[in-house]
N, CA, C and O atoms as a GROMACS GRO file, in nm:
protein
  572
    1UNK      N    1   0.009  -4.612   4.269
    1UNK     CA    2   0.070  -4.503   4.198
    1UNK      C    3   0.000  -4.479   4.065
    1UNK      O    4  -0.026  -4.364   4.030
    2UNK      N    5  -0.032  -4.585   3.989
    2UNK     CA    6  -0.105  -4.556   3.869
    2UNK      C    7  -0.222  -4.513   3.885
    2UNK      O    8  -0.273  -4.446   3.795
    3UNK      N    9  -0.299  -4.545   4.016
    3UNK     CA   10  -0.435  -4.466   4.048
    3UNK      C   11  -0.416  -4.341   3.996
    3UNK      O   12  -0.455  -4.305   3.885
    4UNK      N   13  -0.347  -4.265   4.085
    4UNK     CA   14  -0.288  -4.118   4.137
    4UNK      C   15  -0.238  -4.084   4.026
    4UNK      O   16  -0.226  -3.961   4.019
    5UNK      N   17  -0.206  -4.134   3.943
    5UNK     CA   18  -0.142  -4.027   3.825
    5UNK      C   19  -0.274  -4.070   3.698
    5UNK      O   20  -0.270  -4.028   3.582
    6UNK      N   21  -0.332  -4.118   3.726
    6UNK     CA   22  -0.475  -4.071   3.663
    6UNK      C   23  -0.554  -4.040   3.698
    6UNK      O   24  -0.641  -4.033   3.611
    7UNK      N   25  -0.595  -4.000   3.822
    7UNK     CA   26  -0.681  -3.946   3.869
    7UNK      C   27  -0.653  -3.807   3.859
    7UNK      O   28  -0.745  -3.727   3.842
    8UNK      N   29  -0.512  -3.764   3.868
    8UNK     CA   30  -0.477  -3.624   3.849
    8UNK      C   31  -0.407  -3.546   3.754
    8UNK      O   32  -0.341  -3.442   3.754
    9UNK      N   33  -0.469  -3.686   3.622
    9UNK     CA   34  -0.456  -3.629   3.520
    9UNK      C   35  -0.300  -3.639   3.414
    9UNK      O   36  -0.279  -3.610   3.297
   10UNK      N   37  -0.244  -3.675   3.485
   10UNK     CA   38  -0.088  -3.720   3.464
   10UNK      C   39  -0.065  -3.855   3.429
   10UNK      O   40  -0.149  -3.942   3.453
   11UNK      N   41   0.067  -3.885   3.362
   11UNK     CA   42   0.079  -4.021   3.321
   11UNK      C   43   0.223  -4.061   3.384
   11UNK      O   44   0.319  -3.985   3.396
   12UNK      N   45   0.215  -4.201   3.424
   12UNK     CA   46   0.318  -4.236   3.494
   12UNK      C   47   0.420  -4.322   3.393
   12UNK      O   48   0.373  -4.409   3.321
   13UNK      N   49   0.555  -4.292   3.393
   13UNK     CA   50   0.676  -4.315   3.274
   13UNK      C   51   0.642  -4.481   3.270
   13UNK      O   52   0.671  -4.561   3.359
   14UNK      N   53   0.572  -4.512   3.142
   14UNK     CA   54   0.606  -4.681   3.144
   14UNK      C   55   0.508  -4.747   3.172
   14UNK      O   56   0.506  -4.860   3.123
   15UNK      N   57   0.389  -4.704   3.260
   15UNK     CA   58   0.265  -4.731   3.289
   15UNK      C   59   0.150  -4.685   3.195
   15UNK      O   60   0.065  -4.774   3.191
   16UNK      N   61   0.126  -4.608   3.141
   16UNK     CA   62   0.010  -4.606   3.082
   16UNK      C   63   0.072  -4.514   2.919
   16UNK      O   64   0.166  -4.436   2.904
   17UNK      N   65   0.009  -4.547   2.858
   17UNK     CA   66   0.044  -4.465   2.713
   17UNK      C   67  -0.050  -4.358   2.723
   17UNK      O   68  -0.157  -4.367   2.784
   18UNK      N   69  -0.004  -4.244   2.654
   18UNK     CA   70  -0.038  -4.144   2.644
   18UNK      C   71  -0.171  -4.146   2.554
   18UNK      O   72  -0.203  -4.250   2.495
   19UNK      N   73  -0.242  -4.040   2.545
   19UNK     CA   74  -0.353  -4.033   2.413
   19UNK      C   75  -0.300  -4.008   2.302
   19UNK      O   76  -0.184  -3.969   2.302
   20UNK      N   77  -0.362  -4.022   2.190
   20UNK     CA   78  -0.306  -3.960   2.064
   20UNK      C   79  -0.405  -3.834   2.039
   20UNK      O   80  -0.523  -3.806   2.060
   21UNK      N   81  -0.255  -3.752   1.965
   21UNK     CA   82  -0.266  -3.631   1.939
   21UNK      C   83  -0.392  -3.590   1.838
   21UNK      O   84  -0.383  -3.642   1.727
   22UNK      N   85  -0.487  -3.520   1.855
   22UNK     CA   86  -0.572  -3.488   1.706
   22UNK      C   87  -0.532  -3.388   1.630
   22UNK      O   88  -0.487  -3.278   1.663
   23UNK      N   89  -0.555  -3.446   1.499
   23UNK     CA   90  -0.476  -3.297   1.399
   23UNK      C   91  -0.603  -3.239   1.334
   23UNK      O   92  -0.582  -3.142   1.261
   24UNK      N   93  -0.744  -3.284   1.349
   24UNK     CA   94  -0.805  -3.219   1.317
   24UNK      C   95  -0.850  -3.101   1.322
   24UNK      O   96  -0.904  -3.078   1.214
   25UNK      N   97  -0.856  -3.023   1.383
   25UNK     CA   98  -0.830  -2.888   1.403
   25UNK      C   99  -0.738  -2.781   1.332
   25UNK      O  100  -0.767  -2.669   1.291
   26UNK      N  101  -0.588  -2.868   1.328
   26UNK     CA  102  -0.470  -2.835   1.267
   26UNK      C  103  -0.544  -2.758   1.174
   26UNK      O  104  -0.574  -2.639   1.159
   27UNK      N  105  -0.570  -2.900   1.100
   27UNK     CA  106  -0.584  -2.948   0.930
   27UNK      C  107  -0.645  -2.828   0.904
   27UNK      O  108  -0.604  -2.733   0.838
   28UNK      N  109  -0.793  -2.851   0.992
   28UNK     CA  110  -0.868  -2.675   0.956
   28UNK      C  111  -0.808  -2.588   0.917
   28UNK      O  112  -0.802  -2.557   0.798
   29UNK      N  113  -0.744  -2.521   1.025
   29UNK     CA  114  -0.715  -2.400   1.013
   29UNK      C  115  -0.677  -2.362   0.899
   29UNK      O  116  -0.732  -2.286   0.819
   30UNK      N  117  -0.536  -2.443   0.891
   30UNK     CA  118  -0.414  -2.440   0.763
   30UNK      C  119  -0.526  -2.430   0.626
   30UNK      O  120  -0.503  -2.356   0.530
   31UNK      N  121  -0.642  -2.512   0.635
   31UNK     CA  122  -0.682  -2.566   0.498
   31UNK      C  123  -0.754  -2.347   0.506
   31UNK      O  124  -0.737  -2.276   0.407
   32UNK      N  125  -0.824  -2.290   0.637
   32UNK     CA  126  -0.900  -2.185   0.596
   32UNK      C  127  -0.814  -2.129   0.590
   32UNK      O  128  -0.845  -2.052   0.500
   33UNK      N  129  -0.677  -2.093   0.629
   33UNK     CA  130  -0.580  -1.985   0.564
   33UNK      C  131  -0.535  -1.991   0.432
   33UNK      O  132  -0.535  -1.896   0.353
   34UNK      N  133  -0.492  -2.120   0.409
   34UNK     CA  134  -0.495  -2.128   0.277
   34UNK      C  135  -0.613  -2.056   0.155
   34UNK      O  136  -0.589  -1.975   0.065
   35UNK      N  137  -0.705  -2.102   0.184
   35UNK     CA  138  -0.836  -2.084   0.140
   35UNK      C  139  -0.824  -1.864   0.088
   35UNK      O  140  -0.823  -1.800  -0.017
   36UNK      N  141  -0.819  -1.829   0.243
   36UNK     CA  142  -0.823  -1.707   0.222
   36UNK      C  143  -0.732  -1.650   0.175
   36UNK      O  144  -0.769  -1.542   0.130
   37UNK      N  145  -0.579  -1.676   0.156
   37UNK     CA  146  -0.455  -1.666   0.093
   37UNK      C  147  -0.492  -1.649  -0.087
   37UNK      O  148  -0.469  -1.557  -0.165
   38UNK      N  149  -0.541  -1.745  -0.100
   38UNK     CA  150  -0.552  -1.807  -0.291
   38UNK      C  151  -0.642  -1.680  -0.299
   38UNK      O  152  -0.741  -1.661  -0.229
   39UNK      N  153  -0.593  -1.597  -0.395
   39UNK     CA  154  -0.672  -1.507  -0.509
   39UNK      C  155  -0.832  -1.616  -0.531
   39UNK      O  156  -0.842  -1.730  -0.577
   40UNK      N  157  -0.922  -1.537  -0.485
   40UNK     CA  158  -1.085  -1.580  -0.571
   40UNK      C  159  -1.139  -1.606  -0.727
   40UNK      O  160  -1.062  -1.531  -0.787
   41UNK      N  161  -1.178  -1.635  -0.775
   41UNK     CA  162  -1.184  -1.665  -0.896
   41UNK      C  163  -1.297  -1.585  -0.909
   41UNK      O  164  -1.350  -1.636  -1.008
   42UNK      N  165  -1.364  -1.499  -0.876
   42UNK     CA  166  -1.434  -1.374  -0.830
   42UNK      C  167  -1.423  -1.230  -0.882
   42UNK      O  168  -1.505  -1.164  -0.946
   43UNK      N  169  -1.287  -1.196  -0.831
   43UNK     CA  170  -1.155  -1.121  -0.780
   43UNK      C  171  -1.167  -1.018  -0.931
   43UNK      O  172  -1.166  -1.075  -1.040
   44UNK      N  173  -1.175  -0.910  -0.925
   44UNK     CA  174  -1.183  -0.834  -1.015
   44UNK      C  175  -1.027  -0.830  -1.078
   44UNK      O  176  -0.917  -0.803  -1.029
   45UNK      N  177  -1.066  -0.865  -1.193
   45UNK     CA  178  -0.895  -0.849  -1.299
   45UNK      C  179  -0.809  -0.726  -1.274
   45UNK      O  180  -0.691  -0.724  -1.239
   46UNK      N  181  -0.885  -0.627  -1.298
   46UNK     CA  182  -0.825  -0.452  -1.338
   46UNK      C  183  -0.771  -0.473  -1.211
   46UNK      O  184  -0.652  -0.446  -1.230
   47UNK      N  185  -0.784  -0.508  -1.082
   47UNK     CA  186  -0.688  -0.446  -0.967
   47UNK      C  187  -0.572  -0.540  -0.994
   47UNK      O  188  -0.470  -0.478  -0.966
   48UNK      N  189  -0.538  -0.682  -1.042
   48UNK     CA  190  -0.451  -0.705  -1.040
   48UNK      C  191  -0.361  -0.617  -1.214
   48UNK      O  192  -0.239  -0.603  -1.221
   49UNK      N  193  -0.421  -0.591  -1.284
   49UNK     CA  194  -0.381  -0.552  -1.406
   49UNK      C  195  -0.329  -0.408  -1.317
   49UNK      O  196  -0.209  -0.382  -1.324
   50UNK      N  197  -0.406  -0.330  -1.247
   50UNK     CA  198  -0.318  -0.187  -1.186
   50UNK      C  199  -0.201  -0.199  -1.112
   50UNK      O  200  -0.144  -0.100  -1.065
   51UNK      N  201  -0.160  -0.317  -1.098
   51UNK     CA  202  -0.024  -0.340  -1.005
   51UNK      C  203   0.094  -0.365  -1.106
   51UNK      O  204   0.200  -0.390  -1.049
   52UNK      N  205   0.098  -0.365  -1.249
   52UNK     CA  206   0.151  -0.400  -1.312
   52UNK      C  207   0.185  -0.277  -1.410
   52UNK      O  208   0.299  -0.259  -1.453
   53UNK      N  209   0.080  -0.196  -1.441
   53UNK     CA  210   0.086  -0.005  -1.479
   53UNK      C  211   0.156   0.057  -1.430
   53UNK      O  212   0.153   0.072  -1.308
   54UNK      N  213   0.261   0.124  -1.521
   54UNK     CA  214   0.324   0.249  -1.431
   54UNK      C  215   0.197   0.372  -1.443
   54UNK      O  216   0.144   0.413  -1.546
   55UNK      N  217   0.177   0.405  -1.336
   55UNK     CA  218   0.132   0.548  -1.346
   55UNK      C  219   0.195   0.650  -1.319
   55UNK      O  220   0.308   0.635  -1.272
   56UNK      N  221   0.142   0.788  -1.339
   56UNK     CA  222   0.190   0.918  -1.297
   56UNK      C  223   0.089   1.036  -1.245
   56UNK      O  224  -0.027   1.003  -1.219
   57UNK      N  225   0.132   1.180  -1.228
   57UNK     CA  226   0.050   1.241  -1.150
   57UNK      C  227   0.055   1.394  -1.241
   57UNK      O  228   0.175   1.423  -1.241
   58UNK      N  229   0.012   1.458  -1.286
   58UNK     CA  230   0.013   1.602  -1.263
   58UNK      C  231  -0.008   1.684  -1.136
   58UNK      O  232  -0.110   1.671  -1.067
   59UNK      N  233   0.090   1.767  -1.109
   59UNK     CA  234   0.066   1.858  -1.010
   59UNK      C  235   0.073   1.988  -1.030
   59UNK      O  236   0.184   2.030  -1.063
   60UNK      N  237  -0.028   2.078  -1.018
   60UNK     CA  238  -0.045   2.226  -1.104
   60UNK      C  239  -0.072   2.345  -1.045
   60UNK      O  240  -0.131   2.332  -0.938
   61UNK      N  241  -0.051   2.451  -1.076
   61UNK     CA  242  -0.056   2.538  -0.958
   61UNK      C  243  -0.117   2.684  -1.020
   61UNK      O  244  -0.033   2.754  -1.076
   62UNK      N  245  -0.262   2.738  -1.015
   62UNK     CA  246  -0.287   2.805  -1.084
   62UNK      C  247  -0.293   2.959  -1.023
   62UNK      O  248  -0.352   2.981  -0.918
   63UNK      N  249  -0.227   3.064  -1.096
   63UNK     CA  250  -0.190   3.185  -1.070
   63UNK      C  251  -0.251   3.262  -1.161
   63UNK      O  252  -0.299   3.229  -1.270
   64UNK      N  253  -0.244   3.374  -1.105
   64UNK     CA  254  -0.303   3.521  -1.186
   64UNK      C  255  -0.177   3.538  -1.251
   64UNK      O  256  -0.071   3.489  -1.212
   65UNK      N  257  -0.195   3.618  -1.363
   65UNK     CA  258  -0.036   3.622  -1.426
   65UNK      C  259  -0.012   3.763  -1.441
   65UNK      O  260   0.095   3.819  -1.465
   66UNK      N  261  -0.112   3.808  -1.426
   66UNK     CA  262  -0.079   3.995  -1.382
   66UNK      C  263   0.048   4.012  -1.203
   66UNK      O  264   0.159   4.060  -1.178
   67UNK      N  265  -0.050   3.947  -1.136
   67UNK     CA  266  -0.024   3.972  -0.992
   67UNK      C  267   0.040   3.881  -0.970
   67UNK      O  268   0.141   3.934  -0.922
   68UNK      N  269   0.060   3.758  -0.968
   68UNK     CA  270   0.109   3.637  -0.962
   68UNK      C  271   0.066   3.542  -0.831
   68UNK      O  272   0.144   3.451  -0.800
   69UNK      N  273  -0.040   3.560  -0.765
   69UNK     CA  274  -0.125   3.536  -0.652
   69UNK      C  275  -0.208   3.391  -0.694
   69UNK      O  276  -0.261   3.365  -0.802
   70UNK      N  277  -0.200   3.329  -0.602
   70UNK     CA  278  -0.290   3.216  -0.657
   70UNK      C  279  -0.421   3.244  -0.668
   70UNK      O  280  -0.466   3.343  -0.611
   71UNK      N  281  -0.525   3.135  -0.762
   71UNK     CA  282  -0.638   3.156  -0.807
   71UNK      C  283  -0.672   3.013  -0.701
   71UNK      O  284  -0.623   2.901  -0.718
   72UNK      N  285  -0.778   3.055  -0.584
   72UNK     CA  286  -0.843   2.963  -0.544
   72UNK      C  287  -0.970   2.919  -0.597
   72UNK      O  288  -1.020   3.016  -0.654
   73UNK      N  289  -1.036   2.828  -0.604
   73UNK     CA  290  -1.165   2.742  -0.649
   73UNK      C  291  -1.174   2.758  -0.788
   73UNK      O  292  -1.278   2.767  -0.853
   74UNK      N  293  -1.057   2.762  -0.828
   74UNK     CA  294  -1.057   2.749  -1.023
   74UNK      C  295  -1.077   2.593  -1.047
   74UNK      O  296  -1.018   2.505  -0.984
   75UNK      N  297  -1.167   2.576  -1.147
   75UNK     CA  298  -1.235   2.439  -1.205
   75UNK      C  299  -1.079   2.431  -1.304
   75UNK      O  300  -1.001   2.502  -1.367
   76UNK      N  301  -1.104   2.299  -1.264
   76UNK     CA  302  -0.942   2.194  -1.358
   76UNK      C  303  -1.038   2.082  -1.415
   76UNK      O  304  -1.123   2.015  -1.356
   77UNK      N  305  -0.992   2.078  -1.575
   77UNK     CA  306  -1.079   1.941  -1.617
   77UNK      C  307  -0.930   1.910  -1.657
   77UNK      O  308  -0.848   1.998  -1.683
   78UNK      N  309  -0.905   1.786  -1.659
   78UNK     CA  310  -0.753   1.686  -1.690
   78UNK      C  311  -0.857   1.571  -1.783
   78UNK      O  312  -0.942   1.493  -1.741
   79UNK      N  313  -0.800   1.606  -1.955
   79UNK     CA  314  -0.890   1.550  -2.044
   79UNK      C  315  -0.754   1.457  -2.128
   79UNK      O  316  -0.654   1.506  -2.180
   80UNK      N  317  -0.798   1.290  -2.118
   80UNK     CA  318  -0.705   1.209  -2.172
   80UNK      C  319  -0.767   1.247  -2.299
   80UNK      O  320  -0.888   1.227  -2.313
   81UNK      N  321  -0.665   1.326  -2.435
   81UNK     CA  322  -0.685   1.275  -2.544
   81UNK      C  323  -0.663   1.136  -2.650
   81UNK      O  324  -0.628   1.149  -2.767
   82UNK      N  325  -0.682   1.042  -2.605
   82UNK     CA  326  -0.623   0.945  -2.617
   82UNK      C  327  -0.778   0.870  -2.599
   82UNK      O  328  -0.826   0.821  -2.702
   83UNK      N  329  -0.839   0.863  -2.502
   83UNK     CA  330  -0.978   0.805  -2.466
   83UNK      C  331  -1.064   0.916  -2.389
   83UNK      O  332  -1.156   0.886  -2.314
   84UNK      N  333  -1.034   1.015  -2.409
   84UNK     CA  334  -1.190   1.131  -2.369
   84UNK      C  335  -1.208   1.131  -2.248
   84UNK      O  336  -1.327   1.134  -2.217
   85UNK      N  337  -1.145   1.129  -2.174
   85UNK     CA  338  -1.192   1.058  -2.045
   85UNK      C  339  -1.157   1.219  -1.985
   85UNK      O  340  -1.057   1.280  -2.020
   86UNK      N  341  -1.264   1.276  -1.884
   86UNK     CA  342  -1.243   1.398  -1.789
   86UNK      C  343  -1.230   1.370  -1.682
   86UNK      O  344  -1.297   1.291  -1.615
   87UNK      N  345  -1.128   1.443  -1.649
   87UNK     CA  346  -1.131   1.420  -1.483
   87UNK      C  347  -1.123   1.558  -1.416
   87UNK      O  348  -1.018   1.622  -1.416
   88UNK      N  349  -1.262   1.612  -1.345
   88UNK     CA  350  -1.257   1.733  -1.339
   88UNK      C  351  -1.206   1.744  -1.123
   88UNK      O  352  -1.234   1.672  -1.027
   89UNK      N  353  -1.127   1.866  -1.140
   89UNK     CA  354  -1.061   1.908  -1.000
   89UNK      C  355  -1.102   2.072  -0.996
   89UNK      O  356  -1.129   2.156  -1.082
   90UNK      N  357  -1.091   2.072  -0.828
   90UNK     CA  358  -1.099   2.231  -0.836
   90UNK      C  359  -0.938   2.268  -0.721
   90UNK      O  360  -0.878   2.208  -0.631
   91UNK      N  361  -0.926   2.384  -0.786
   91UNK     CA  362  -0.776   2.391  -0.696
   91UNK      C  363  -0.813   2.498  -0.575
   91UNK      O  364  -0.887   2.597  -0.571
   92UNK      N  365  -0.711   2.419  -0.458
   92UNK     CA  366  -0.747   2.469  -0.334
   92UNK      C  367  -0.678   2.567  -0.286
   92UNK      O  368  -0.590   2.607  -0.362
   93UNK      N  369  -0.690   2.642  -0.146
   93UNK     CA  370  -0.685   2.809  -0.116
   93UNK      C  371  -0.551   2.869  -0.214
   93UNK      O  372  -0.534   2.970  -0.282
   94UNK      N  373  -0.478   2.762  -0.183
   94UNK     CA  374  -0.338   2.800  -0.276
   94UNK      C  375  -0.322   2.753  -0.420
   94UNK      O  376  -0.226   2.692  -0.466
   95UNK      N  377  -0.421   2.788  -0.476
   95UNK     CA  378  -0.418   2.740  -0.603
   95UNK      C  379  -0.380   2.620  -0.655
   95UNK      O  380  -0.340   2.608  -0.771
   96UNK      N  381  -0.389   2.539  -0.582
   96UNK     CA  382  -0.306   2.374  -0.619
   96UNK      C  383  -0.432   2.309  -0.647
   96UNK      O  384  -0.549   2.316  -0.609
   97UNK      N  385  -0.349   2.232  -0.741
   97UNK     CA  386  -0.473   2.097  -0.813
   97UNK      C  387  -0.350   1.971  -0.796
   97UNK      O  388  -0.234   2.012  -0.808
   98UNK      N  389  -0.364   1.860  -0.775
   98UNK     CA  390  -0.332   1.745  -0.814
   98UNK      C  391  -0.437   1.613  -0.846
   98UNK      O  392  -0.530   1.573  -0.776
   99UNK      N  393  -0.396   1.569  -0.955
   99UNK     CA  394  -0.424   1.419  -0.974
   99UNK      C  395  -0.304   1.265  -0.995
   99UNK      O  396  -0.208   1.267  -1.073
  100UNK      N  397  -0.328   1.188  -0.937
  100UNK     CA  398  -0.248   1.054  -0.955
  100UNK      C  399  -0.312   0.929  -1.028
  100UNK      O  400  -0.434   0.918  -1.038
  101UNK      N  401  -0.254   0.870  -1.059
  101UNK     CA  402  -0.281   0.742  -1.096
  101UNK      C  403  -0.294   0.778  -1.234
  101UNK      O  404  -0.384   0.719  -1.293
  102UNK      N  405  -0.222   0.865  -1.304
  102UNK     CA  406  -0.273   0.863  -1.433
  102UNK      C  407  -0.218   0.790  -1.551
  102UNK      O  408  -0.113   0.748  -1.502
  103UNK      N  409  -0.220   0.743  -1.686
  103UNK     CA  410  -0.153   0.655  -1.743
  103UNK      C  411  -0.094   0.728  -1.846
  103UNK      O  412  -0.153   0.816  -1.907
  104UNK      N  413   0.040   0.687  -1.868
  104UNK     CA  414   0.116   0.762  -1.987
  104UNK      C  415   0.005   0.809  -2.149
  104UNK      O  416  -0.085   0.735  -2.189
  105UNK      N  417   0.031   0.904  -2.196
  105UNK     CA  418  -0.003   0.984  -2.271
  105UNK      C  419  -0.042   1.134  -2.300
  105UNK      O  420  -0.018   1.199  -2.198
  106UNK      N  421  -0.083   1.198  -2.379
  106UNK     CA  422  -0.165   1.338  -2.418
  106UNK      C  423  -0.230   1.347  -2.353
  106UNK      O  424  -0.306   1.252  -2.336
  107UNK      N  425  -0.249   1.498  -2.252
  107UNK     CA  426  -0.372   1.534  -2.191
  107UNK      C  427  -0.327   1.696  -2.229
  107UNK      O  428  -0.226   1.758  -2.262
  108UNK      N  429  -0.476   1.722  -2.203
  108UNK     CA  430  -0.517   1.852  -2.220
  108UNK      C  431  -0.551   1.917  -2.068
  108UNK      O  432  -0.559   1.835  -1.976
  109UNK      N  433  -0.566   2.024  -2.043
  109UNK     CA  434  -0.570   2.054  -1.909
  109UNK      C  435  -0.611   2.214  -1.926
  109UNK      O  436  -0.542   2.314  -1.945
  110UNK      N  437  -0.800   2.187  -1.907
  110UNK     CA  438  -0.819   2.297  -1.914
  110UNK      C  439  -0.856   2.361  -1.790
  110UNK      O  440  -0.907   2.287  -1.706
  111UNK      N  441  -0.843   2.471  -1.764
  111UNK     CA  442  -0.851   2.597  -1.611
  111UNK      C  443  -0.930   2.700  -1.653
  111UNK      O  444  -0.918   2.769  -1.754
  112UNK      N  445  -1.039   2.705  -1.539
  112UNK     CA  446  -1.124   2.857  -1.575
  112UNK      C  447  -1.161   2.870  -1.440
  112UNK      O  448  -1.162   2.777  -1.360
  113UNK      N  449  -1.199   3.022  -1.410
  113UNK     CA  450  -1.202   3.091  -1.323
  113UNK      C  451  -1.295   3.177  -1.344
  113UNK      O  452  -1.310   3.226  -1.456
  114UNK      N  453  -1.364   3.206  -1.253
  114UNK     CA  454  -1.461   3.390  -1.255
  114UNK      C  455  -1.403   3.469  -1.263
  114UNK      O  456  -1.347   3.480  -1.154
  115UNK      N  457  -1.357   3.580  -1.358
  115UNK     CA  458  -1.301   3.688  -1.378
  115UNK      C  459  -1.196   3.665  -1.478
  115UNK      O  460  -1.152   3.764  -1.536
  116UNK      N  461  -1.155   3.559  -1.504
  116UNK     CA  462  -1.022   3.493  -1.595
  116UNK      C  463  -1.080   3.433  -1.747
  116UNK      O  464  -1.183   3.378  -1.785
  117UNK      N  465  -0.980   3.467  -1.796
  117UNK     CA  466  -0.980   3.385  -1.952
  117UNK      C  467  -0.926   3.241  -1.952
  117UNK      O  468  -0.809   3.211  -1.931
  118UNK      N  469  -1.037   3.147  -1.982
  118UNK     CA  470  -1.004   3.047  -2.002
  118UNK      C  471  -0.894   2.972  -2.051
  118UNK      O  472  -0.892   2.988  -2.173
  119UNK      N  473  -0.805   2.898  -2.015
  119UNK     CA  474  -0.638   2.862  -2.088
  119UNK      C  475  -0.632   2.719  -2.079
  119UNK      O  476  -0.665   2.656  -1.979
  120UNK      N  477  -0.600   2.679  -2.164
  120UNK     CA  478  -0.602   2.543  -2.181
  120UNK      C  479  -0.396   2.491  -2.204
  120UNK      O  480  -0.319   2.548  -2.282
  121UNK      N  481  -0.379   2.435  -2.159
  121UNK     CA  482  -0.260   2.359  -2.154
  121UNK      C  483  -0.255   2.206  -2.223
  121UNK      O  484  -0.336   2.119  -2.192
  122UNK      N  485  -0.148   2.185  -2.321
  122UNK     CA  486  -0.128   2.044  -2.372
  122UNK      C  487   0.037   1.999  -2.353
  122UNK      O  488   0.151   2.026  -2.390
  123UNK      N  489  -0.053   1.896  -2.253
  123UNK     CA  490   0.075   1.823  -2.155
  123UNK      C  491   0.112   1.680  -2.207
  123UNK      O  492   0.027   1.597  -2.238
  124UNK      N  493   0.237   1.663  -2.213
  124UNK     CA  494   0.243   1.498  -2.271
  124UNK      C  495   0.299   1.422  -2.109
  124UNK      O  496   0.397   1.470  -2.052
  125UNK      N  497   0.234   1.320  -2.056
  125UNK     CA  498   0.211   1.243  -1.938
  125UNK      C  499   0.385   1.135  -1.949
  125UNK      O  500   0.369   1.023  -1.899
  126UNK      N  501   0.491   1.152  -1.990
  126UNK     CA  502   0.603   1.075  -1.986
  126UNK      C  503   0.623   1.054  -1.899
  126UNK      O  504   0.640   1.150  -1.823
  127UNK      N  505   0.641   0.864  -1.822
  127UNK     CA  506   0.676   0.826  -1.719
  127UNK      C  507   0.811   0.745  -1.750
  127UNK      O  508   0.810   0.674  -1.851
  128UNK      N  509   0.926   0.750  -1.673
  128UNK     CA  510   1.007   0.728  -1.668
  128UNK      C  511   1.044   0.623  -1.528
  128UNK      O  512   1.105   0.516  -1.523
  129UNK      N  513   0.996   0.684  -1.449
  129UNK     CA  514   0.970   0.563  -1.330
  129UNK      C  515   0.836   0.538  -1.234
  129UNK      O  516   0.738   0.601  -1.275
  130UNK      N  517   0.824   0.496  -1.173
  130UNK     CA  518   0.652   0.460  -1.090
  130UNK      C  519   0.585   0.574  -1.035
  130UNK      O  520   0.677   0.644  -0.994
  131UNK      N  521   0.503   0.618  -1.017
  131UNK     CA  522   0.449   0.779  -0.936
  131UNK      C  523   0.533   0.922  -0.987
  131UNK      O  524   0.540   1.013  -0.905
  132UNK      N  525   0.591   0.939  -1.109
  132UNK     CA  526   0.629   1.047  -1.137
  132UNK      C  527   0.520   1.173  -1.138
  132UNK      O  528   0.406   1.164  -1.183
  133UNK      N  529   0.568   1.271  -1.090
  133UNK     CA  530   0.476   1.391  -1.075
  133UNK      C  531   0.535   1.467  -1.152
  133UNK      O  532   0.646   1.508  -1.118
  134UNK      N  533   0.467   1.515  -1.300
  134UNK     CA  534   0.480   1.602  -1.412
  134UNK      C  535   0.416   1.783  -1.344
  134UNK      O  536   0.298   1.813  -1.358
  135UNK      N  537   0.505   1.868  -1.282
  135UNK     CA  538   0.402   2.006  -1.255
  135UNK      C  539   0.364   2.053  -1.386
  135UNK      O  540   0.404   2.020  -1.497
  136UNK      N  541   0.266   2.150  -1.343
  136UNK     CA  542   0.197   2.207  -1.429
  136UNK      C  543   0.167   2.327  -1.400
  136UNK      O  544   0.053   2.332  -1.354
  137UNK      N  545   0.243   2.478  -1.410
  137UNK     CA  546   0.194   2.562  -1.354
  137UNK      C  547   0.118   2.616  -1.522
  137UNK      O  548   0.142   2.589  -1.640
  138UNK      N  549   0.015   2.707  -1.445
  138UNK     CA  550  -0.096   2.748  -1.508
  138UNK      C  551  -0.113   2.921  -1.519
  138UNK      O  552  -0.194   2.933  -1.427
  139UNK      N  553  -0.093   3.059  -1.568
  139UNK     CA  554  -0.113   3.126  -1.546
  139UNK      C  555  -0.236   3.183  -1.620
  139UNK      O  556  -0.237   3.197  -1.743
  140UNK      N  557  -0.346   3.217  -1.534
  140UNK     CA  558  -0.467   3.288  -1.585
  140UNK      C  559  -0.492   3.425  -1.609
  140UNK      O  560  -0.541   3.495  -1.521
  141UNK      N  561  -0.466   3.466  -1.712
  141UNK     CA  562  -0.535   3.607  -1.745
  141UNK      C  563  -0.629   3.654  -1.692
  141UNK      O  564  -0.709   3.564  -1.666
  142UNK      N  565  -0.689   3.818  -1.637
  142UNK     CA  566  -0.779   3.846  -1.611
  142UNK      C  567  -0.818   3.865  -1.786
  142UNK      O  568  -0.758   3.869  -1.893
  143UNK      N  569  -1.012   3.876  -1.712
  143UNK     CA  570  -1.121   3.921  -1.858
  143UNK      C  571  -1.111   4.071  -1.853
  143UNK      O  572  -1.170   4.140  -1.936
   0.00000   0.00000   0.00000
C-alpha cells in the first residue's frame, strides 16, 4: 500500500509525512507588491502637493452683444495676476471656453475676435469647495 500511494503521488494517513511547504515564492511576491505599493523616493512632489489644492474652473461663454449669437474661434488668454502666468484658449462653435485646475485668486481674462473690440474681464477665482466652476460670460462689441 505504501508503494501505491507513492507511486501515484499520494500519501498514505500515518505512513509517510508529507513535504514541507515552501514560502519562498510567497515571500516574493508580497515583498514586490509591497515594493510597488510604497511611494518612490523619485516620485515627483507637486503631484502629491496637487491632491491637497483646492482648485477651480472658469467657464465662459463669448457673445456678440449687438445680436447676442455666439462668437466662435475667439482667442481667450486666462492671465493669473498674482504670478503672470497665461493660459491661452480658443472658444468653440458655441462660443464656449473652459479651463480647470485653476488656483484661488485674480485673473484677468482677456477675449478678442476678428471684427470685435477687444474686452478684457477682471475675475476674482473664490473657491468655496473642490472643482467650483466660476462662469464667465463675455460680451464682444463689434469694430
Amino acid at each position: 500500500m505504501l508503494h501505491l500511494t507513492r507511486r501515484w503521488g499520494g500519501f498514505a494517513p500515518g505512513l509517510c509525512r508529507p513535504r514541507r511547504k515552501s514560502y519562498a515564492v510567497p515571500v516574493a511576491l508580497a515583498a514586490l507588491m509591497l515594493l510597488c505599493s510604497s511611494p518612490l523616493p523619485f516620485s515627483a512632489p507637486s503631484v502629491a502637493r496637487a491632491q491637497d489644492t483646492l482648485t477651480g474652473a472658469f467657464q465662459g461663454t463669448v457673445t456678440n452683444s449687438v445680436t447676442g449669437e455666439s462668437v466662435a474661434g475667439a482667442a481667450v488668454e486666462i492671465i493669473n495676476r498674482e504670478t503672470g502666468q497665461v493660459i491661452p484658449k480658443t472658444t468653440d462653435t458655441r462660443g464656449r471656453f473652459y479651463q480647470g485646475l485653476l488656483s484661488p485668486g485674480l485673473y484677468t481674462i482677456r477675449v478678442s475676435a476678428a471684427g470685435f473690440v477687444t474686452q478684457e474681464v477682471v475675475q476674482r477665482l473664490f473657491i468655496s469647495r473642490a472643482g467650483e466652476v466660476v462662469p464667465v460670460p463675455v460680451a464682444l462689441e463689434p469694430a
